[in-house]
C-alpha positions as CSV (number, residue, x, y, z in Angstrom):
1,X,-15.6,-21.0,-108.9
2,X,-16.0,-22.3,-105.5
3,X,-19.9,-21.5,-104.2
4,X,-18.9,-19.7,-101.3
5,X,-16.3,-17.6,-103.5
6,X,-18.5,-14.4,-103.7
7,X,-15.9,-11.1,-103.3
8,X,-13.2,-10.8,-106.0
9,X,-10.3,-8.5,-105.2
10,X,-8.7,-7.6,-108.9
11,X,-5.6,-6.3,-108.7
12,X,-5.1,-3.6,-111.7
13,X,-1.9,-1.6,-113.4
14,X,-2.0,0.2,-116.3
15,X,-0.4,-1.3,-119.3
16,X,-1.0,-4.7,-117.6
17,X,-3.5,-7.1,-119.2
18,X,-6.6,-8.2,-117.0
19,X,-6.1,-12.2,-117.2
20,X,-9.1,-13.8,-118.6
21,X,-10.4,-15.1,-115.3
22,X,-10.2,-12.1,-113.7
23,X,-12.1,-10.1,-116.4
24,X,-14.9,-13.0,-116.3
25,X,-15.3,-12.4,-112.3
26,X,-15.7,-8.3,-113.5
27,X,-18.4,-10.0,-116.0
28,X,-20.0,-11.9,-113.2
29,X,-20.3,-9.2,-110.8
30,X,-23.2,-7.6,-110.0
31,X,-21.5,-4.8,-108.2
32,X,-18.1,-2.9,-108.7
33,X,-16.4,-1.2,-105.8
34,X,-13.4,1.1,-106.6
35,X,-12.0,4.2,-104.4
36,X,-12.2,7.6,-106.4
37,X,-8.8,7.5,-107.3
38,X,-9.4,3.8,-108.8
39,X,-12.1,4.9,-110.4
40,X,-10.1,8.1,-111.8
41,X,-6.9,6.2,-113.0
42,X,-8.8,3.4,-114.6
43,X,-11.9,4.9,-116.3
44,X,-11.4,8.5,-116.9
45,X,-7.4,8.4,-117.2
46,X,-7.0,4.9,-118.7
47,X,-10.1,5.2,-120.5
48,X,-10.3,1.5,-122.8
49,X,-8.1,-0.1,-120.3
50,X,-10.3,-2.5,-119.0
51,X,-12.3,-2.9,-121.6
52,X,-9.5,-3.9,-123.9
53,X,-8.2,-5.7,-121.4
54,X,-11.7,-8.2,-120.5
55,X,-12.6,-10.8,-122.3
56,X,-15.7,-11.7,-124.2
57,X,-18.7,-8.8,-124.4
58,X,-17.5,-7.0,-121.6
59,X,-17.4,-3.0,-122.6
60,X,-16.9,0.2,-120.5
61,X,-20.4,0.7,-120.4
62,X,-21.4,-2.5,-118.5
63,X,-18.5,-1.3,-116.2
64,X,-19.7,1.9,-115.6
65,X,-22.7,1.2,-114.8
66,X,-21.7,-1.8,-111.8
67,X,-19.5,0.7,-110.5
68,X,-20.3,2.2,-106.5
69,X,-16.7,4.3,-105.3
70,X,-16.5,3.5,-101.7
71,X,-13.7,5.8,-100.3
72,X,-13.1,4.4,-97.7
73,X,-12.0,0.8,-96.9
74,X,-14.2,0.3,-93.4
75,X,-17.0,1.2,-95.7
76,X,-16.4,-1.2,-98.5
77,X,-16.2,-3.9,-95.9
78,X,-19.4,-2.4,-94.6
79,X,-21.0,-2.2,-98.1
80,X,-20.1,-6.2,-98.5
81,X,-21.5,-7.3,-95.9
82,X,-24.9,-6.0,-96.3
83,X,-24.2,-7.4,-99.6
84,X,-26.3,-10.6,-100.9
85,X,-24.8,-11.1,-104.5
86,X,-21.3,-11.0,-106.3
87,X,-19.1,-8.3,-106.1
88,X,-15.5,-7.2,-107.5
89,X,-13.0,-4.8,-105.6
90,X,-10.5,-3.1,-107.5
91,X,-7.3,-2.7,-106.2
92,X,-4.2,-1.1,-107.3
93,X,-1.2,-3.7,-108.4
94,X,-0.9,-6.7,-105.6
95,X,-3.7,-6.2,-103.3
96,X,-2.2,-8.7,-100.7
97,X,0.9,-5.6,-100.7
98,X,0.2,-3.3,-98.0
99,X,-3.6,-3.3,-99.6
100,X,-6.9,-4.0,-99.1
101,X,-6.8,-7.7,-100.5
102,X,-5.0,-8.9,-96.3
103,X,-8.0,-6.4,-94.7
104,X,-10.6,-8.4,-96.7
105,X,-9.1,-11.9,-95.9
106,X,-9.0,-10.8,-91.9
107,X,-12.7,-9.6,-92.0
108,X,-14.4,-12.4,-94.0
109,X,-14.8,-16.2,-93.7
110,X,-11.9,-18.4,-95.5
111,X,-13.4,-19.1,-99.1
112,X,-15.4,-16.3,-99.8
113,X,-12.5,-14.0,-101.1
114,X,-10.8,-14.4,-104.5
115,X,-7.5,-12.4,-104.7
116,X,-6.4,-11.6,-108.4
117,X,-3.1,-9.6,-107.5
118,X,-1.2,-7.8,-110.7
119,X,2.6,-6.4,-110.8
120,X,2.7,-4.3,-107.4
121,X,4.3,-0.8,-107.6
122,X,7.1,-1.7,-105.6
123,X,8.2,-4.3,-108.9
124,X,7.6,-1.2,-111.2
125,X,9.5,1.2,-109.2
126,X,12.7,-1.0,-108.7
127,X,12.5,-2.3,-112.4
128,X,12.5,1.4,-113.6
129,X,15.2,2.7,-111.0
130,X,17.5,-0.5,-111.8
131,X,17.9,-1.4,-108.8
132,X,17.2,-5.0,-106.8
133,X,15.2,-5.1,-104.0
134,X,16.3,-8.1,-102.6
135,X,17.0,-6.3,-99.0
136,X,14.3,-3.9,-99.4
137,X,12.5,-2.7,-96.1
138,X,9.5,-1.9,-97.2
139,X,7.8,1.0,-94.9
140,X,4.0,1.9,-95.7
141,X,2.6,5.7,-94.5
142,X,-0.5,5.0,-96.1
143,X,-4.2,2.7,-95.4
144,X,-5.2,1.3,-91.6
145,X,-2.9,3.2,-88.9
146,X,-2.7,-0.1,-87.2
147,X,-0.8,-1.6,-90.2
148,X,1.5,1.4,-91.3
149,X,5.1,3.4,-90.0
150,X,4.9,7.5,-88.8
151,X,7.3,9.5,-90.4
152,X,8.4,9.7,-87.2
153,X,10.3,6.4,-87.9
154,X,11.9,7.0,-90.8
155,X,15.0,8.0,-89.4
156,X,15.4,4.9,-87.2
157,X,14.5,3.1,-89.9
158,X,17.2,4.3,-92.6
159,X,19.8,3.9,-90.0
160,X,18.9,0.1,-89.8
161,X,18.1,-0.7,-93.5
162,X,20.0,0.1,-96.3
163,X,17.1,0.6,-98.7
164,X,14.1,1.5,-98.3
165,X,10.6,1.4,-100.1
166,X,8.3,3.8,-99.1
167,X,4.5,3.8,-100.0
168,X,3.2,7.6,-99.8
169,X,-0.6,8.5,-99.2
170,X,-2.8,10.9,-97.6
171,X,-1.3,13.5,-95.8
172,X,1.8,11.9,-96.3
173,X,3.6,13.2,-99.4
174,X,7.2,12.9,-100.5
175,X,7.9,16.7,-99.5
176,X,6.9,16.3,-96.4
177,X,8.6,12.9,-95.6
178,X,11.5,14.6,-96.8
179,X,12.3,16.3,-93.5
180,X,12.6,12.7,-91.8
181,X,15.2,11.0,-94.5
182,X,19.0,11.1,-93.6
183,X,20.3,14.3,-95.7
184,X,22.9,11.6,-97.1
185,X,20.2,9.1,-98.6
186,X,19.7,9.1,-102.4
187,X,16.2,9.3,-103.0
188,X,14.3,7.8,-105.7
189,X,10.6,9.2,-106.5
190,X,8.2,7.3,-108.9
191,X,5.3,9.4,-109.9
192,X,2.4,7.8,-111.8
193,X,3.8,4.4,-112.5
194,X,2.8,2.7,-115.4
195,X,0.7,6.1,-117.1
196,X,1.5,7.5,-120.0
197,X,3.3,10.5,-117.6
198,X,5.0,8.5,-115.3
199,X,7.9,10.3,-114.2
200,X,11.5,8.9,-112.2
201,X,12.9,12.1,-110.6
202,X,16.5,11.1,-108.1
203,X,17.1,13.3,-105.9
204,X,18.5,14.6,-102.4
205,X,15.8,15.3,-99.1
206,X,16.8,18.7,-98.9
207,X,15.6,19.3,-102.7
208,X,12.9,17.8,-102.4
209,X,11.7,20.0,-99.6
210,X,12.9,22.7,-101.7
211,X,11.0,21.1,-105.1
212,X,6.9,21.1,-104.0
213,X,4.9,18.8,-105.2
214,X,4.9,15.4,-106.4
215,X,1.9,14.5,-108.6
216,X,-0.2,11.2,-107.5
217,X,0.3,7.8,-106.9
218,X,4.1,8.3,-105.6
219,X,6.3,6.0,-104.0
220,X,9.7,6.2,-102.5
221,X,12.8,4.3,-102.7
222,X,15.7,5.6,-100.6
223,X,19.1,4.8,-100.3
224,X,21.7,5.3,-97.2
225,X,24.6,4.0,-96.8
226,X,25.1,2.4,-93.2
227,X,28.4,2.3,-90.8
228,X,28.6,-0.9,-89.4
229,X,28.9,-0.3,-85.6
230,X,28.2,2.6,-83.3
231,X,31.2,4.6,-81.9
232,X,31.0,3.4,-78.3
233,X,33.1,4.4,-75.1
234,X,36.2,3.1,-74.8
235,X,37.4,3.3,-78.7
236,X,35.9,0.7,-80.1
237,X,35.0,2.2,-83.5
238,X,34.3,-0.5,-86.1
239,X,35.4,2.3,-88.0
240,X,35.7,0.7,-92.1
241,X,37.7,1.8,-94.6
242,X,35.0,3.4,-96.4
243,X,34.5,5.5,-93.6
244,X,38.0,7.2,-93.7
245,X,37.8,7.0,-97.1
246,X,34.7,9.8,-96.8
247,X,36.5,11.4,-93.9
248,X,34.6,9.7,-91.1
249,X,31.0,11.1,-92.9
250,X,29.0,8.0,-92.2
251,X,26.9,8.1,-88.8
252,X,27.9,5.2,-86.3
253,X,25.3,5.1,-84.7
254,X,24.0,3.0,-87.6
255,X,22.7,-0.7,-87.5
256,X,23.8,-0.9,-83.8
257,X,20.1,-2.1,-82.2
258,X,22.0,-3.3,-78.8
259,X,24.9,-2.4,-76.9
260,X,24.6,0.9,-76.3
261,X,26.8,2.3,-74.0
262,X,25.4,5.0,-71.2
263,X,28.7,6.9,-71.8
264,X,27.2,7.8,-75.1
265,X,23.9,8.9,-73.8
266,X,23.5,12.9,-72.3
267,X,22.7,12.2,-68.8
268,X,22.7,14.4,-65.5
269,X,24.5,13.5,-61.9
270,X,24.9,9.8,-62.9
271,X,21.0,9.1,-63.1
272,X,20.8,6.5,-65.7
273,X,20.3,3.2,-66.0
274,X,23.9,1.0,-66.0
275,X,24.4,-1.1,-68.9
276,X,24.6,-4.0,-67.4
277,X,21.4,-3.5,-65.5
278,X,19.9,-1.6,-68.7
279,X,20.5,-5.4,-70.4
280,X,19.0,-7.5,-67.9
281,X,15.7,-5.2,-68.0
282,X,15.4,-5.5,-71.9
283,X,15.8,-9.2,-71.2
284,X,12.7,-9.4,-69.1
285,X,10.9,-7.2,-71.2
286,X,10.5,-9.4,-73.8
287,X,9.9,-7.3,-76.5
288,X,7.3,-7.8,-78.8
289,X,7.9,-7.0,-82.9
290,X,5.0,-4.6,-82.1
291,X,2.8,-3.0,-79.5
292,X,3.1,-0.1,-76.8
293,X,5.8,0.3,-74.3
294,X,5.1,2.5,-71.6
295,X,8.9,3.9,-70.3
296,X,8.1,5.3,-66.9
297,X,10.3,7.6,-65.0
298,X,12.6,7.5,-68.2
299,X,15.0,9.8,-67.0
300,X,17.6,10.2,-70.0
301,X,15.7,7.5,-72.1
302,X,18.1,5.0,-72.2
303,X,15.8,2.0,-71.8
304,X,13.1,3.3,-74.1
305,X,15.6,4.2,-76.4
306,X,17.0,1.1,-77.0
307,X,14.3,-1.1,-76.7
308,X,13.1,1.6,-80.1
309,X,15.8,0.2,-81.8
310,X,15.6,-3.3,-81.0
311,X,11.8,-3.2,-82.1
312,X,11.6,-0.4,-84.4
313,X,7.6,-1.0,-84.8
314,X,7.0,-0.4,-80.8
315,X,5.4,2.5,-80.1
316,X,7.0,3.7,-77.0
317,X,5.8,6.3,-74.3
318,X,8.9,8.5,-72.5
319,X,7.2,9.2,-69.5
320,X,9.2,11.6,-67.3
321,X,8.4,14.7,-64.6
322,X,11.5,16.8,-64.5
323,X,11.8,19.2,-67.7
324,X,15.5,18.9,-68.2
325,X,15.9,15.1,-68.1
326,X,12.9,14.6,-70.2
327,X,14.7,17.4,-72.5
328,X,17.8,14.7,-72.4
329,X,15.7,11.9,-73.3
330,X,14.9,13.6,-76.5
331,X,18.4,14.7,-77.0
332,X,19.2,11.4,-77.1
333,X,16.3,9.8,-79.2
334,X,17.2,12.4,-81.8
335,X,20.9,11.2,-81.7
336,X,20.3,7.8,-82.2
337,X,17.7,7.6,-84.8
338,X,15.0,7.2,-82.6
339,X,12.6,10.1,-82.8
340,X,9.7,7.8,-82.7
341,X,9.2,8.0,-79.3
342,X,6.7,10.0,-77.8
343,X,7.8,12.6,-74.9
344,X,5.3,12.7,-72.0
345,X,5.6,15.1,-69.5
346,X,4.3,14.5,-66.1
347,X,4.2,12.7,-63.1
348,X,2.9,9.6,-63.2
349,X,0.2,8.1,-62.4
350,X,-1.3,10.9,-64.0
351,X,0.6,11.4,-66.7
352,X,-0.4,8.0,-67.6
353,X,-4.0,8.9,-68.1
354,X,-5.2,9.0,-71.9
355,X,-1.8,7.2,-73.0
356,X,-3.0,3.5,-75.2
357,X,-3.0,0.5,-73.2
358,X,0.4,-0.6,-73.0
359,X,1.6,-4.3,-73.4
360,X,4.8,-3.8,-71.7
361,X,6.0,-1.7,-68.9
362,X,9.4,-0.5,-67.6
363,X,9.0,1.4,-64.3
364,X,12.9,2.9,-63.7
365,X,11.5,5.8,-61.1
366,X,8.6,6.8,-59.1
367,X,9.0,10.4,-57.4
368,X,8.0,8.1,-54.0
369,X,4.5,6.6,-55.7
370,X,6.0,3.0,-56.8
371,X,2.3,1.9,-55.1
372,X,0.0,4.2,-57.0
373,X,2.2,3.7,-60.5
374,X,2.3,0.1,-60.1
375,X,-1.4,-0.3,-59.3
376,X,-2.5,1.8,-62.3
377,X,-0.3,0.7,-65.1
378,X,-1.3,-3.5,-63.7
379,X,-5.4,-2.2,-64.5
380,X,-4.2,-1.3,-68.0
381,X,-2.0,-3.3,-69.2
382,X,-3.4,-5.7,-71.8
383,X,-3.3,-9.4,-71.2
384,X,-0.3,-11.1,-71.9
385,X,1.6,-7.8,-70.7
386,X,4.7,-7.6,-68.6
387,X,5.4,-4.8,-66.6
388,X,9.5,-5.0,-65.3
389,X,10.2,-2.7,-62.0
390,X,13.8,-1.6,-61.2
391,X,14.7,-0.6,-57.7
392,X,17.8,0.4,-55.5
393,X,16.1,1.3,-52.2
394,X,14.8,-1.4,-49.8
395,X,11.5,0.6,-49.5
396,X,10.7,0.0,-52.9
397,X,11.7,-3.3,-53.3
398,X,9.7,-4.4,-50.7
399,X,6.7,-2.5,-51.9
400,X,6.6,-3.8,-55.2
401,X,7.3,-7.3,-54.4
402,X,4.7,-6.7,-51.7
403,X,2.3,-5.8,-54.4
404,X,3.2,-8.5,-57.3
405,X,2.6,-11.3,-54.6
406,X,-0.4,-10.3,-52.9
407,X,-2.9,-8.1,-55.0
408,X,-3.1,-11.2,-57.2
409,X,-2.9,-8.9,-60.9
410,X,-0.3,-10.8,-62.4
411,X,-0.4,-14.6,-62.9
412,X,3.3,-14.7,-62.6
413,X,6.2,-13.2,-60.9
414,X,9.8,-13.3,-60.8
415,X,13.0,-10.9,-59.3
416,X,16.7,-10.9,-59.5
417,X,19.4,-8.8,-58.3
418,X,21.8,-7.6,-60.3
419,X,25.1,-7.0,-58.7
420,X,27.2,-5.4,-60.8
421,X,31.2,-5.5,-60.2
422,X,33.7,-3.2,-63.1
423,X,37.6,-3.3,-63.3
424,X,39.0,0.1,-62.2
425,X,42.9,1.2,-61.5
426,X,44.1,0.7,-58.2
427,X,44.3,4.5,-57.4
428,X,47.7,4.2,-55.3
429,X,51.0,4.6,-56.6
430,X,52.5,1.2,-54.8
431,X,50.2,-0.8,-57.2
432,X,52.1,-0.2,-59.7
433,X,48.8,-0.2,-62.5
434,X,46.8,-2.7,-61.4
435,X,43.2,-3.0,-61.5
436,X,40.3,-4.0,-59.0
437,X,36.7,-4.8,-59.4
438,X,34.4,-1.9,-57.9
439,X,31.2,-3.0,-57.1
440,X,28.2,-0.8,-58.4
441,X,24.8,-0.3,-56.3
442,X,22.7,-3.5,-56.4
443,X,19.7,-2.9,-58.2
444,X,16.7,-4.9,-58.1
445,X,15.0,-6.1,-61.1
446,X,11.1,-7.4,-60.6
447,X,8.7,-8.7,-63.1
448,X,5.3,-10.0,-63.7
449,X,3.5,-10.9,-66.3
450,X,-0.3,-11.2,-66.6
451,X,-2.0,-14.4,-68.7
């Protein structure tokens, strides 16, 4: 044992032998930290697990008495380091899965955590349901909010991954998950993995909603089968064979994260953002894998929409004043799997008040306050943030170029204009079908990003 080794994180499943090492780190502990439902599985439900399991003199009775359950995990890290001697935390299966075994590592000095990880759930679950996991997205609804999905993904999710895994917890239980799986997945629920009353049960969302409860620790494994490209204007389908096969069943707007077409999206009087333009803005963005996305003045959604399905883990903020377009916007994220996004009615800069601090921002329309919008969202967003601004009237191209160069927020700054040209019929019978290029409105596209 390395001297600055002083927190052991042992990784425990039933029916799984401690390794020797591991049970001698229990031995040497002078403290044992386990959350209730540790504690419940492993010494009142398992009863001589561990102490069948650990070497030498160890014996339920030493354990018992080392034992402190902690429930929560910002208290154990609390506990520790208060802490002056040796101490074990028990973990269930792979603590470096989705567990407390990567929080530890991230809180403490390199050296001073020992990870003993055992067969994770996830190994049990597809070894019982016969099934690889190989291309396995795995979604966790349980432990730090800044490390787990909503159930708000899901359905963006299972439109972009075949398979899913799903770890359950808290208020989020396979019943009520069930509402946000495709009613076409196959559905997979593992209760009690590795107990003596473990239970498989495959079924369908809707009878699982219909079923109750699921008894404690659950997991997920879905199944949905995916189109391979969304039914865009114009007729190109990708439609597959399979897909006539099933009578045209499978949803297209599947797997697609780019290219969505504004034809497809519900939108009033022309008001949306071109695809061409749409493109060039996502560009800029630069999306991160994660963060917030503030989508201001998002009119039918289309940018927040799709930059949802290019980063499915962005948590993006619809931010739009008129009641029927913002109605659109969720029209639309419902339709293409992206009911993740959160709806925010009002005008902005208001609206923006009490949203998280955003680390990009798309500003597509202002109500006539570009100045105060700009000025707010550049005090909030984080460092390293972009914030892109589209504009068609001179007025507010000037005033927020004026504002990038001189109020000195952002250490950067760039524009382009996007001049837009599409092929259209000659609309004259003498031209006997040919086509022309019709120019669309330029549109201005500014950005700036702060260091």
């Amino acid at each position: 044992m390395s001297s600055v080794e002083k927190i052991f994180v042992i990784g425990l499943q039933p029916g799984f032998a401690l390794s020797a090492e591991a049970g001698a780190r229990l031995a040497q502990s002078d403290v044992i930290l386990a959350s209730p439902r540790l504690y419940e599985t492993f010494f009142v439900s398992a009863g001589p697990f561990l102490c069948q399991a650990a070497p030498g003199p160890l014996n339920g009775k030493i354990l018992s008495g080392k034992i402190k359950i902690i429930p929560k995990v910002e208290d154990t890290i609390s506990f520790l380091r208060g802490f002056e001697g040796r101490a074990s935390v028990l973990a269930s299966g792979d603590p470096l899965f989705f567990g407390i075994g990567g929080v530890l590592l991230s809180e403490f000095p390199h050296g001073e955590v020992k990870i003993y990880p055992a067969v994770s759930s996830v190994q049990l679950a597809f070894a019982k349901a016969g099934k690889s996991w190989e291309d396995v997205f795995f979604v966790s609804l349980h432990g730090p909010k800044k490390r787990r999905w909503r159930p708000e993904d899901l359905p963006l999710l299972a439109s972009l991954y075949p398979k899913l895994a799903i770890l359950t917890g808290g208020e989020n239980r396979p019943e009520g998950i069930a509402r946000f799986l495709p009613e076409e997945s196959t559905v997979f629920v593992l209760e009690r993995l590795g107990l003596p009353d473990e239970k498989m049960t495959v079924t369908t969302p809707q009878q699982m909603k219909e079923n109750g409860r699921f008894a404690e620790p659950n997991l997920l494994i879905v199944e949905t089968r995916v189109g391979l490209i969304v039914e865009a204007g114009g007729g190109f389908t990708g439609e597959t064979a399979e897909d006539r096969d099933t009578g045209g069943s499978v949803d297209k707007n599947r797997k697609v994260r780019f290219g969505l077409e504004e034809s497809e999206f519900e939108h009033s009087g022309g008001l949306i953002t071109k695809d061409e333009v749409r493109a060039v803005i996502l560009h800029k963005l630069r999306l991160p894998a994660e963060g917030v996305l503030w989508d201001i003045g998002a009119g039918s959604g289309s940018v927040g929409i799709e930059a949802k399905r290019l980063s499915p883990g962005l948590d993006v903020y619809a931010v739009e004043r008129d009641p029927g377009r913002l109605a659109e916007a969720a029209g639309n994220a419902k339709k293409f799997q992206a009911g993740g996004i959160n709806m925010v009615r009002g005008e902005a800069p208001s609206a923006l008040e009490g949203l998280p601090a955003p680390d990009r921002v798309f500003i597509g329309g202002s109500g006539g306050r570009l100045a105060d919008i700009i000025k707010f969202a550049a005090a909030a967003i984080k460092g390293g943030g972009i914030m892109v601004v589209s504009a068609v009237a001179l007025e507010s191209i000037n005033e927020a170029l004026s504002f990038f160069e001189k109020e000195g927020v952002f250490s950067r700054m760039d524009a382009a204009s996007v001049a837009v040209s599409r092929m259209a019929p000659i609309g004259r019978e003498s031209a006997g079908g040919k086509n022309y290029l019709k120019a669309l409105n330029p549109v201005f596209v500014i950005r700036g990003w702060r260091s």
